[in-house]
C-alpha positions in Angstrom: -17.5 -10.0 -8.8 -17.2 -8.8 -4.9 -15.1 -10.9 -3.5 -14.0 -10.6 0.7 -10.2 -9.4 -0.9 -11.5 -6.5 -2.8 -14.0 -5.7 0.0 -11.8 -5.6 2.6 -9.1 -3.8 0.3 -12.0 -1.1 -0.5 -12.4 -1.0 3.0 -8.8 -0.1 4.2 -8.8 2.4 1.0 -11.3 4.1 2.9 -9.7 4.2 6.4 -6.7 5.2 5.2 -8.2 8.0 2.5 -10.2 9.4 5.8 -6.9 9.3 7.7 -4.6 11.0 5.1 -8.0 13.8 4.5 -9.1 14.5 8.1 -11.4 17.3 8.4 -9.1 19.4 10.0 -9.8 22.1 7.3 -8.2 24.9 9.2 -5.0 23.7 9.7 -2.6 25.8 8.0 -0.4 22.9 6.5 -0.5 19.3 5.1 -0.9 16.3 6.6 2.2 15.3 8.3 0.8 11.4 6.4 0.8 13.2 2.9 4.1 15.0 3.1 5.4 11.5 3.7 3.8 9.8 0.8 4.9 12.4 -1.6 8.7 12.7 -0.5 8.8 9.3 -1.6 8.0 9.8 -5.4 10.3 13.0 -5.0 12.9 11.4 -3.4 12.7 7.8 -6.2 12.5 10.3 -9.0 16.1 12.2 -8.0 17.3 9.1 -7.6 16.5 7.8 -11.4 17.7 11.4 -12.3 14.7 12.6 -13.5 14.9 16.0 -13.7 11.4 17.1 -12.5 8.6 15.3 -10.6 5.2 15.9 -8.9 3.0 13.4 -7.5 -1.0 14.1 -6.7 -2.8 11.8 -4.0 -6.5 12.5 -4.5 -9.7 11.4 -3.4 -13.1 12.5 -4.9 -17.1 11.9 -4.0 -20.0 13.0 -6.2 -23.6 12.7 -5.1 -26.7 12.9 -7.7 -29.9 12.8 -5.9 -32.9 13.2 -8.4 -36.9 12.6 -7.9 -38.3 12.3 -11.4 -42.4 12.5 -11.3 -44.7 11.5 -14.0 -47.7 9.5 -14.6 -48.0 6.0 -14.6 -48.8 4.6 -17.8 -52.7 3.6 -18.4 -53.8 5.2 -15.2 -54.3 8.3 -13.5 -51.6 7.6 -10.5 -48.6 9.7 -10.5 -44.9 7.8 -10.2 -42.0 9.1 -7.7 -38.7 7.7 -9.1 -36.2 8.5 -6.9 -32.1 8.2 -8.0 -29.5 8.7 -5.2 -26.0 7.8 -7.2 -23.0 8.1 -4.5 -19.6 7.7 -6.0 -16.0 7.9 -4.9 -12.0 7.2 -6.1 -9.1 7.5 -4.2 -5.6 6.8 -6.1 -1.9 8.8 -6.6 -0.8 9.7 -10.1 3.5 10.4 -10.9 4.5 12.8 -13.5 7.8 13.4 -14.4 10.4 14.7 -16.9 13.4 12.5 -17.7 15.3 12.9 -20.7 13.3 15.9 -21.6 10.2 14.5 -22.3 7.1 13.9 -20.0 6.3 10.2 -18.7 3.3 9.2 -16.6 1.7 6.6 -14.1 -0.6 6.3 -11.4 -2.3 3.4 -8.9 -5.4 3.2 -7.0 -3.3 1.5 -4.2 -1.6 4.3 -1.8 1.7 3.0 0.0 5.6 3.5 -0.3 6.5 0.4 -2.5 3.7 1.4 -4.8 4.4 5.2 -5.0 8.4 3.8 -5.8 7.1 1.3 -8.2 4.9 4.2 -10.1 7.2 6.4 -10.0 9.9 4.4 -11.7 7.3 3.3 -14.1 6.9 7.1 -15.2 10.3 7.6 -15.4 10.3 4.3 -18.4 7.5 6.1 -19.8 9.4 9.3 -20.2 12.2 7.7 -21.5 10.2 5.7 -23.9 8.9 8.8 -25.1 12.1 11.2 -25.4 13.0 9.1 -28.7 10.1 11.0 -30.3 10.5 14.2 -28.7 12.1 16.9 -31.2 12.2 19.6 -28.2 12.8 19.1 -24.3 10.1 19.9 -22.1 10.7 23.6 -21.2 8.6 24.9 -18.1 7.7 28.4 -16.8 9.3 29.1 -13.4 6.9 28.7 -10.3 7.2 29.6 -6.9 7.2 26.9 -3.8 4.4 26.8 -1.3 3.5 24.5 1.8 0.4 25.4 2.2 -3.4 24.2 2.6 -6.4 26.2 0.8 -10.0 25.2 1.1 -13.4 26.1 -0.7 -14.9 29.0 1.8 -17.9 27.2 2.7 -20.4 26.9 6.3 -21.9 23.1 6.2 -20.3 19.7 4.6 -23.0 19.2 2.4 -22.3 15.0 2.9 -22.6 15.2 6.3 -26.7 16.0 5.6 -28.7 13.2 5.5 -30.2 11.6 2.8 -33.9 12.3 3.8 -33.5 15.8 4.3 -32.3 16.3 0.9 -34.6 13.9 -0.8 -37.8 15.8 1.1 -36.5 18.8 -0.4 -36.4 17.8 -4.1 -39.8 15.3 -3.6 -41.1 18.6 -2.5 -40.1 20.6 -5.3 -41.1 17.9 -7.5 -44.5 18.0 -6.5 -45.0 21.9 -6.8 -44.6 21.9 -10.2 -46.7 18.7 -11.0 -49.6 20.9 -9.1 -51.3 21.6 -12.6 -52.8 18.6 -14.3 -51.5 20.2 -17.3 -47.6 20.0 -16.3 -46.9 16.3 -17.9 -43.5 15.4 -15.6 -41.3 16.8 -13.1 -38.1 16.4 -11.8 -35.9 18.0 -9.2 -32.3 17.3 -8.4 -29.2 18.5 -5.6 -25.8 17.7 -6.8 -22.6 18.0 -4.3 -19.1 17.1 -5.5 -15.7 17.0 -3.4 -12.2 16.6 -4.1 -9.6 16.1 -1.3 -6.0 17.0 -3.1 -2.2 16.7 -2.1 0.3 18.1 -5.0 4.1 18.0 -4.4 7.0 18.6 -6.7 10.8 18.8 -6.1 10.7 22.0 -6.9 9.8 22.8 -3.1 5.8 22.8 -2.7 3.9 20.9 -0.6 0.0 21.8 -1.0 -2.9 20.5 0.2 -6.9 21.7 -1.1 -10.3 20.8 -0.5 -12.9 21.6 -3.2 -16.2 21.6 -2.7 -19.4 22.3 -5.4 -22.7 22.6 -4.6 -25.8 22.6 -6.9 -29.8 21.7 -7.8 -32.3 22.4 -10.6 -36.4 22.0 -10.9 -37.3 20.7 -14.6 -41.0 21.0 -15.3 -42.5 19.1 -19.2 -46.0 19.9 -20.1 -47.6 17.8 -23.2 -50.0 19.1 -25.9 -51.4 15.6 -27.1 -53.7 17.1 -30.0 -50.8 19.2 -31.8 -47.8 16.6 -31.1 -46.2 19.7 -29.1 -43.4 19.2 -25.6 -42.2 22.1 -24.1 -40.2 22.5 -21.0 -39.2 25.1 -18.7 -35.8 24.4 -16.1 -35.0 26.5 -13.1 -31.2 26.5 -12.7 -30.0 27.3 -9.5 -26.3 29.0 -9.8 -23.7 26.1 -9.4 -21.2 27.2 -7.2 -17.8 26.2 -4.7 -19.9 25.9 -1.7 -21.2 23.8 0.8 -24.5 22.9 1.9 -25.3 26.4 3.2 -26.3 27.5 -0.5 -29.2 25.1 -0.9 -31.7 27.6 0.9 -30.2 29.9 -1.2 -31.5 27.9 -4.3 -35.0 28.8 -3.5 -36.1 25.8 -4.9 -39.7 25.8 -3.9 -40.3 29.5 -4.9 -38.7 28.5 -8.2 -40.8 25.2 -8.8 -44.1 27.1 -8.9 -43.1 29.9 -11.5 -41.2 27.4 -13.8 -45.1 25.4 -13.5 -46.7 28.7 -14.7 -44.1 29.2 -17.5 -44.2 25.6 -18.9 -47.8 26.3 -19.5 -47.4 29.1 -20.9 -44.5 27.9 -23.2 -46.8 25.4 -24.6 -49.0 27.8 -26.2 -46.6 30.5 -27.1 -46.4 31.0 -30.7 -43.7 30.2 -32.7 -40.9 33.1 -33.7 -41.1 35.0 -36.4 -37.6 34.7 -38.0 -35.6 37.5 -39.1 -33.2 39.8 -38.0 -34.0 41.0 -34.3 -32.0 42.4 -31.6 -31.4 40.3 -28.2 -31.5 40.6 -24.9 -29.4 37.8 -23.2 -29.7 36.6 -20.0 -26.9 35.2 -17.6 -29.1 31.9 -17.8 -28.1 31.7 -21.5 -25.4 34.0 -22.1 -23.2 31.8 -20.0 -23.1 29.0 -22.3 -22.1 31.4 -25.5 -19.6 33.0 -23.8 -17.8 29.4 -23.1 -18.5 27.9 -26.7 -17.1 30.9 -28.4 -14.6 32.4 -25.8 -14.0 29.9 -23.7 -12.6 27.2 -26.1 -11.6 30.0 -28.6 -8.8 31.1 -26.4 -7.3 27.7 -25.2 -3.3 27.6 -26.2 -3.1 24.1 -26.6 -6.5 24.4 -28.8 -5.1 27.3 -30.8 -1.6 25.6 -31.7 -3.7 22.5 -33.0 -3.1 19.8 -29.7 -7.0 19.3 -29.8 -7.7 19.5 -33.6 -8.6 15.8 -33.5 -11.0 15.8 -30.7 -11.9 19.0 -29.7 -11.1 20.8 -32.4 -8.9 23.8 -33.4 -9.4 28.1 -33.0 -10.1 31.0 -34.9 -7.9 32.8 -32.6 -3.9 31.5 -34.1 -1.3 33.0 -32.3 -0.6 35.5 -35.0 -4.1 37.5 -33.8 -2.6 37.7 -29.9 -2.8 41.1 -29.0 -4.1 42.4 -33.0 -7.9 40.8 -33.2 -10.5 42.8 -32.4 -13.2 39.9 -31.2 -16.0 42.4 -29.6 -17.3 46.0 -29.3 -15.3 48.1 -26.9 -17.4 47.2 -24.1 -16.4 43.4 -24.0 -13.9 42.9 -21.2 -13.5 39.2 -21.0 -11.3 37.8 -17.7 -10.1 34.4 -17.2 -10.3 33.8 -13.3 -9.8 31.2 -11.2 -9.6 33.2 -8.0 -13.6 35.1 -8.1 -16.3 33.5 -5.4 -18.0 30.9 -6.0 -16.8 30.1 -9.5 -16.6 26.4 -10.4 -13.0 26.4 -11.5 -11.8 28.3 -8.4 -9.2 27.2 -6.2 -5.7 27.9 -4.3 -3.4 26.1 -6.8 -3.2 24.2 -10.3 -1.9 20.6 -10.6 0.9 22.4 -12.3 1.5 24.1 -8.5 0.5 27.6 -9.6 -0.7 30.1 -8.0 -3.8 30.3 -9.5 -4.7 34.2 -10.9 -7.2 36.3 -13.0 -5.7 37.9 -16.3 -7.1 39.4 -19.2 -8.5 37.4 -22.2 -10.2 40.6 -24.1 -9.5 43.5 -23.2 -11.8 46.6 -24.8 -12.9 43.8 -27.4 -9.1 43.1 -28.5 -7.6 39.8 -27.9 -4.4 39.8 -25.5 -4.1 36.5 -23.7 -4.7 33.0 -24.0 -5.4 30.7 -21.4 -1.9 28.6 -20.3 0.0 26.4 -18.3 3.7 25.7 -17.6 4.6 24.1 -20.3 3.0 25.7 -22.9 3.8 29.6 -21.6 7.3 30.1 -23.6 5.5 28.8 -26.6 4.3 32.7 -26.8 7.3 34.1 -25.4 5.7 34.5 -21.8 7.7 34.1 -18.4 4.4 32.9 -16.4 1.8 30.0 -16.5 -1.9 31.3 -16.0 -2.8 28.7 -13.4 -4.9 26.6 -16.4 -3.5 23.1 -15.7 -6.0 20.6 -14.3 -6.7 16.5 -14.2 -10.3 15.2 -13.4 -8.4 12.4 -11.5 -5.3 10.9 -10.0 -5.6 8.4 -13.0 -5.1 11.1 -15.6 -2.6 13.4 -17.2 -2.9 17.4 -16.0 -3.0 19.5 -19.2 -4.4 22.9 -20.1 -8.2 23.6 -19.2 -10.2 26.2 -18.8 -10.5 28.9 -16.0 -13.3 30.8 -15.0 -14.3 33.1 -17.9 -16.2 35.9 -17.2 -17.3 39.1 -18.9 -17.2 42.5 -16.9 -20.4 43.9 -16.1 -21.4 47.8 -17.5 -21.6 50.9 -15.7 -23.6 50.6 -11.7 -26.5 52.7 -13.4 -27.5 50.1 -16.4 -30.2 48.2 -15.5 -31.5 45.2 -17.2 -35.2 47.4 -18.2 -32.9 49.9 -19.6 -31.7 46.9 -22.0 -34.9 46.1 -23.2 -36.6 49.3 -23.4 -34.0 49.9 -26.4 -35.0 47.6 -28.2 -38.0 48.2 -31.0 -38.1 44.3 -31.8 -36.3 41.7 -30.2 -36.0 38.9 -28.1 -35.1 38.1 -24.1 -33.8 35.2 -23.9 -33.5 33.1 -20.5 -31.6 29.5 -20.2 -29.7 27.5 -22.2 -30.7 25.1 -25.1 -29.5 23.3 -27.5 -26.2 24.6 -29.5 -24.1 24.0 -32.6 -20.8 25.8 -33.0 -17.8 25.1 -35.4 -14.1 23.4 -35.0 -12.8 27.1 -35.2 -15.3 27.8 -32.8 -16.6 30.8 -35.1 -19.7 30.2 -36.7 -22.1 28.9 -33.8 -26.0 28.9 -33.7 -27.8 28.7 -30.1 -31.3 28.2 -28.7 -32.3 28.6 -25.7 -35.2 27.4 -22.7 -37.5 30.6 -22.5 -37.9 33.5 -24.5 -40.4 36.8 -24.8 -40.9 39.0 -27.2 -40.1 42.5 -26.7 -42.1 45.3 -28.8 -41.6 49.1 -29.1 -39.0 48.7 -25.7 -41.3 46.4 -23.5 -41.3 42.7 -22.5 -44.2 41.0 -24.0 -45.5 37.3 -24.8 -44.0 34.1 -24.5 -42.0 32.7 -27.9 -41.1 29.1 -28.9 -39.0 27.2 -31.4 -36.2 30.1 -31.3 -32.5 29.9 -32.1 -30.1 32.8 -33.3 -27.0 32.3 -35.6 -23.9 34.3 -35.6 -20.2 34.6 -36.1 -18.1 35.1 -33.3 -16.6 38.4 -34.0 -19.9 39.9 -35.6 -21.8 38.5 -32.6 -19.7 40.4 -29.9 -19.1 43.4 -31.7 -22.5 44.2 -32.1 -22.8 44.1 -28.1 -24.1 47.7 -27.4 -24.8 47.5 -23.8 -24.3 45.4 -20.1 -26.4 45.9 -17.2 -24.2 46.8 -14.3 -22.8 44.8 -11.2 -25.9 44.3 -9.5 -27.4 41.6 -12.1 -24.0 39.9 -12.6 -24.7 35.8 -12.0 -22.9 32.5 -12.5 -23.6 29.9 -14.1 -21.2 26.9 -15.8 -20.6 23.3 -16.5 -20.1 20.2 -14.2 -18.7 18.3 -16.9 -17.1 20.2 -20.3 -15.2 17.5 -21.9 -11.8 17.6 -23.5 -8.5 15.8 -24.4 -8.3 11.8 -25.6 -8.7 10.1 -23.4 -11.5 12.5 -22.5 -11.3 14.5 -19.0 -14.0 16.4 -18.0 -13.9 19.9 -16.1 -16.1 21.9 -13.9 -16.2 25.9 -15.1 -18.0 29.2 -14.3 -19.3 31.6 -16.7 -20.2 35.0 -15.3 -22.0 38.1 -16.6 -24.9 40.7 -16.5 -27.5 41.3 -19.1 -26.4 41.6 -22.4 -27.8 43.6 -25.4 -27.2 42.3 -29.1 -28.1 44.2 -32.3 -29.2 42.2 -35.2 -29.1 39.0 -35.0 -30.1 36.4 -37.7 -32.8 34.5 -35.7 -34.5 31.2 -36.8 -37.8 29.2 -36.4 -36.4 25.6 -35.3 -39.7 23.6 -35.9 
């Protein structure tokens, strides 16, 4: 229940989060008012001899706004439900290392006796937990910063008012629902922010604003007679952006051709199943590349930390630098320094410098994803920047970058893809997905597909999914378009860890070819 305490204690949480994050986002440094917080945690934590500390003051905002249309039931009128979710959380976490072993604690409530409280509260948690540790904590040397870093972007897309936004989606909305034959619509804009302060007594001080920017059209059309739904989604490329990309979304444009496919979707015949070669989109092929490279390459994953949530990898240390994963043309980079990708930013919550390394390299594997604490595990001097917490309530562990496969030669186009093909499949969009605990034996479907006969693009397909191992999949990749067709695309929310955090990630690439791939009917 709301009572005046909690209200008015929401309400100085939010002067004093606005204070500690003014927008002064070209200042060069951190808030003189954060530097102070955080020497306090640095300064408890040598005092209890703990041997390492960081503390992160955060603050986050999402906003969902979503205009769902669709007919009211028993009569011809049309329904506009409009959703506008507006959400926030401002709180310090404490992590330390005291007796070797890791301990933990955070608070929604930002002041000095709090942050000395929490932070001797972590230190009892470390110590509770060195009695089962068989190994001290060992971490990967990192260098010191004081520093502020903030996603490149034009226009706060929170300082935009509601109705501007909402027109834009209600009018997006209502260009696909311009056929009597397209059963719903919806339209959505999604912003996100996080305001971050990280600092460690090993000398950094670093302050980041992150910013994500992104919005989607979703058209349904409904054949009564034959039981039949089909839908068609435009996907505009999430990004670290602000406001400034929403022309660039084109939603309008987008609405009316997703109308025209949905339409067409409906009547498209089924696949005929078999063994075809594919044409993959960076719509669809996004969503692939994560399931099977993305998670495949994880450390933590790999040495079995996540077999009983997330699962384990084909990829056991014993393959670093021996498996051969894809064809020679598969250069796969983890990155969490390229434009506009979801996972991009100055510095981890380990304090790293964050960087782009190889993953595969001419199809062979040579690097996994790590962070500090996990580096000397493979004998390596470095973290990879890979450590991450979705809040100041939880613990930073290893997640994943940016991973992105490296685009062909300038001169491959997209119609040079498909005109190699004698029977296959383009596929646009993802769909539903099913992939193993090694993350090795996966099956995908998608949201659009044409047939492609004797090297042209044809008619529309439905019901199609394609199954493949991980290593035959990849190897059999023949050909990339060049530079020119390379997109983004990634996921708000990829889950991981118990309790569960969620990350947001980019997956980048040009048109792919495939050669013979077992594809399925899925009616």
């Amino acid at each position: 229940m709301l009572t005046r305490r909690t209200f008015l204690g929401g309400a100085s949480a939010i002067a004093l989060s606005n204070r500690l994050f003014a927008a002064d986002t070209g200042a060069a440094k951190p808030s003189a008012d954060l530097e102070k917080l955080g020497a306090v945690a640095l300064n408890e934590a040598r005092r209890l001899k703990a041997t390492y500390c960081d503390i992160r003051i955060c603050r986050y905002r999402d906003q969902i706004l979503v205009i769902r249309l669709g007919p009211e039931r028993g009569t011809n009128k049309t329904l506009a439900v409009p959703t506008v979710a507006d959400t926030g959380s401002f709180g310090f976490g404490v992590r330390v290392i005291a007796n070797g072993a890791w301990g933990f604690a955070s608070s929604p409530f930002v002041n000095t006796a709090e942050i000395v409280r929490i932070t001797g509260e972590a230190i009892g948690v470390a110590k509770a937990n060195s009695v089962l540790q068989t190994k001290p904590v060992e971490l990967a040397p990192v260098a010191s910063y004081r520093t502020r870093w903030v996603t490149p972007h034009e226009k706060d897309p929170f300082a935009i008012p509601l109705t501007e936004k909402l027109d834009l989606i209600r009018a997006a909305a209502d260009e696909v629902k311009k056929s009597d034959r397209v059963f719903s619509s919806n339209a959505q804009l999604v912003f996100r922010s996080q305001d971050k302060y990280f600092a460690s007594t090993e000398g950094s001080s670093i302050q980041q604003l992150y910013l994500v920017a992104t919005g989607s059209v979703n058209a349904t059309a409904v054949d009564t007679a034959r039981a039949l739904t089909k839908s068609r989604r435009f996907q505009a490329q999430p990004s670290t952006a602000g406001y400034e990309l929403v022309p660039l979304m084109n939603l309008l444009e987008n609405a009316s051709r997703i109308r025209e496919e949905v339409q067409e979707h409906l009547v498209a015949p089924p696949v005929t199943p078999g063994k075809k070669d594919l044409v993959l989109l960076p719509t669809h092929l996004w969503l692939t590349i994560h399931e099977s490279l993305g998670h495949s390459t994880e450390l933590d994953r790999a040495l079995g930390y996540e077999a009983n949530y997330a699962g384990t990898s084909f990829l056991t240390t014993d393959k670093l630098g021996k498996q051969r994963v894809g064809s020679e043309l598969i250069n796969i980079w983890g990155d969490r320094t390229n434009e506009r990708g979801l996972a991009t930013i100055g510095y981890d919550d380990d304090g790293v410098k964050t960087t782009k390394f190889p993953i595969l390299e001419k199809g062979i594997f040579t690097h996994y994803q790590t962070i500090r604490d996990q580096a000397h595990l493979i004998g390596e001097k470095e973290s990879r920047g890979c450590c991450y917490a979705d809040s100041w309530g939880s613990v930073p562990f290893q997640r994943m970058p940016n991973v992105w496969l490296e685009s062909g030669p300038r001169e491959a186009t997209l119609e040079a893809l498909i005109a190699g093909v004698d029977d296959g499949i383009l596929i646009d969009g993802d769909g539903s997905y099913s992939i193993d605990q090694q993350r090795y034996n996966f099956q995908f479907g998608g949201d659009a597909f044409w047939e492609i006969k004797g090297g042209k693009k044809g008619r529309m397909l439905r019901s199609v999914a394609y199954q493949a191992k991980t290593t035959d999949f990849w190897t059999s990749c023949d050909g990339i378009a060049g530079p020119a067709y390379f997109q983004q695309y990634g996921a708000l929310n990829d889950g991981k860890g118990e309790p569960a955090q969620s990350n947001a990630v980019s997956h980048g690439c040009s048109p792919a070819r495939f050669r013979q791939m077992n594809v399925i009917l899925t009616d």
